[in-house]
C-alpha positions as CSV (number, residue, x, y, z in Angstrom):
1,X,-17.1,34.5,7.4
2,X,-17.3,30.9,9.5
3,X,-15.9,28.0,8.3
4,X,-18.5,25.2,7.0
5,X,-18.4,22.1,9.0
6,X,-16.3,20.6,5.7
7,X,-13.5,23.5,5.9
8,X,-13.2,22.8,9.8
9,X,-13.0,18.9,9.6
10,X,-10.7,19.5,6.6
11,X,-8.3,21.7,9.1
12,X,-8.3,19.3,11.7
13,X,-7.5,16.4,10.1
14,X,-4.5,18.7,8.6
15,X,-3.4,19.5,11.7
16,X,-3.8,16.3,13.5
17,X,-1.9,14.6,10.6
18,X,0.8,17.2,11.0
19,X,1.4,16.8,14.6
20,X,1.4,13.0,14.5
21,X,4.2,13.0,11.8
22,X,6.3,15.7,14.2
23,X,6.1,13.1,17.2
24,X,7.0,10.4,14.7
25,X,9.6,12.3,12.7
26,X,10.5,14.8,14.4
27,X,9.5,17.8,12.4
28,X,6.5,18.2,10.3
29,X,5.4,19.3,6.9
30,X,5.9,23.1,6.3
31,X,2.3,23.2,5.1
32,X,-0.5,20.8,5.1
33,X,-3.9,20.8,3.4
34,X,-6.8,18.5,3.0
35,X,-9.4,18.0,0.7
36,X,-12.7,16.1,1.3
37,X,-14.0,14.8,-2.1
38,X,-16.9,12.6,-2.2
39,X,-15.7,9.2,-0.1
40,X,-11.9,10.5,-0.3
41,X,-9.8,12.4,2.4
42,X,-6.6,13.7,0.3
43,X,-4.4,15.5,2.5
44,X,-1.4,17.0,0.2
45,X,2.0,17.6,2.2
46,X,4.5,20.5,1.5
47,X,7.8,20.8,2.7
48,X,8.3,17.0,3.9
49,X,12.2,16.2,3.4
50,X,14.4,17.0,6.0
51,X,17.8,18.2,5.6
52,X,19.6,15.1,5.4
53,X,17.3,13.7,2.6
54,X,17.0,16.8,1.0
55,X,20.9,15.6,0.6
56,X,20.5,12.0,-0.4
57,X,18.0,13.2,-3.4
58,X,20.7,14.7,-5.5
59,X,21.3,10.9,-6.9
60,X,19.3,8.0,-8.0
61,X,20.6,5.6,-5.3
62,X,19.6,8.5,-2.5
63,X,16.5,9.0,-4.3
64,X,15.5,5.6,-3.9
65,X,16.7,5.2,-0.7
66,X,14.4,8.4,0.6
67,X,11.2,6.9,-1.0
68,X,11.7,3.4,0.4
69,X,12.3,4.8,3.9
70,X,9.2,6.8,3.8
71,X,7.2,4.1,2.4
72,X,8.1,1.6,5.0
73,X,7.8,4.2,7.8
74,X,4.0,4.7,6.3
75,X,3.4,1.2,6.4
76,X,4.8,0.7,9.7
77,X,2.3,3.0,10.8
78,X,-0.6,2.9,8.8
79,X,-2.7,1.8,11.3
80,X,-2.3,5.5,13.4
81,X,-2.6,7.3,10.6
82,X,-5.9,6.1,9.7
83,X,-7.2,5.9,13.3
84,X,-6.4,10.0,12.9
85,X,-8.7,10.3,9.9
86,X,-11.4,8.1,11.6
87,X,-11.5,9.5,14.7
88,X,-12.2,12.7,13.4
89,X,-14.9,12.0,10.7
90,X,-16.4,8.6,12.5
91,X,-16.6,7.2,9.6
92,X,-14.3,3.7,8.4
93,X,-11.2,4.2,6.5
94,X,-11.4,1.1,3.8
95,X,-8.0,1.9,2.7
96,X,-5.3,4.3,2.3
97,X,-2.3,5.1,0.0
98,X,0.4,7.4,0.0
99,X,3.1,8.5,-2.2
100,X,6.3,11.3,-1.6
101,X,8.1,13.3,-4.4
102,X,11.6,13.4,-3.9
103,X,11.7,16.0,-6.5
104,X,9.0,18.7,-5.2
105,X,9.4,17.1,-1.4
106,X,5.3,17.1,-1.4
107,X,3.8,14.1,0.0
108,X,0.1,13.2,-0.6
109,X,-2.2,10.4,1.4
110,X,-5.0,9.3,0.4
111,X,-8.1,7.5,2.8
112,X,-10.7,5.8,0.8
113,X,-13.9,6.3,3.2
114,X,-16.7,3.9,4.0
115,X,-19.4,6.5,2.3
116,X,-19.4,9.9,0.8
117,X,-18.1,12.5,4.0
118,X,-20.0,15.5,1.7
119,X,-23.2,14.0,2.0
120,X,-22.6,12.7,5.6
121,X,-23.6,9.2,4.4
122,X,-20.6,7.5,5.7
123,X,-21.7,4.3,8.0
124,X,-21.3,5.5,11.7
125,X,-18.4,3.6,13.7
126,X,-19.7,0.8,16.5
């Protein structure tokens, strides 16, 4: 059976996500999936940590030191990763958030859309 048009933009982003975050970390998530909900792109991360912060999480000062790296490194580059998501659904991020469990090593973003990507009603980019 084909993909729809929805399951295919929702691989792509996945795996456009996924590469950028290898070129920028140096490895990727083990898995990657994304979800397009109305005017939300949620792409849910598996297998983020890498070895040496897989390490650090074992105590509340390493925990803490994980989630402030990775949140600084997302804002650092905020910018790319919602150029990713717009490129590919031409359609205007408005904003995006992002969050990493140091427990599960899952990270989710979030892209708050310009109009609702199931209806295709998002307003077209110049």
């Amino acid at each position: 059976m084909p993909a729809t048009p929805k399951k295919k933009l929702e691989a792509e982003i996945s795996e456009a996500l996924i590469k950028f975050q290898r070129e920028l970390i140096g490895r990727g998530p083990q898995e990657a999936r994304t979800y397009i909900v109305g005017d939300m792109v949620i792409t849910r991360f598996k297998g983020v940590l890498t070895v040496e912060e897989k390490h650090l999480v074992g105590n509340d000062n390493g925990r803490k030191l994980v989630k402030r790296m990775r949140q600084l490194l997302r804002e650092m580059y905020s910018k790319q990763f919602e150029e990713i998501v717009e490129g590919l659904t031409s359609c205007r991020v408005l904003s995006s958030h992002s969050d990493i469990s140091t427990k599960t090593g899952e990270r989710i973003e979030v892209f708050i859309m310009d109009g609702d990507l199931e209806k295709g009603l998002c307003v077209k980019q110049g």
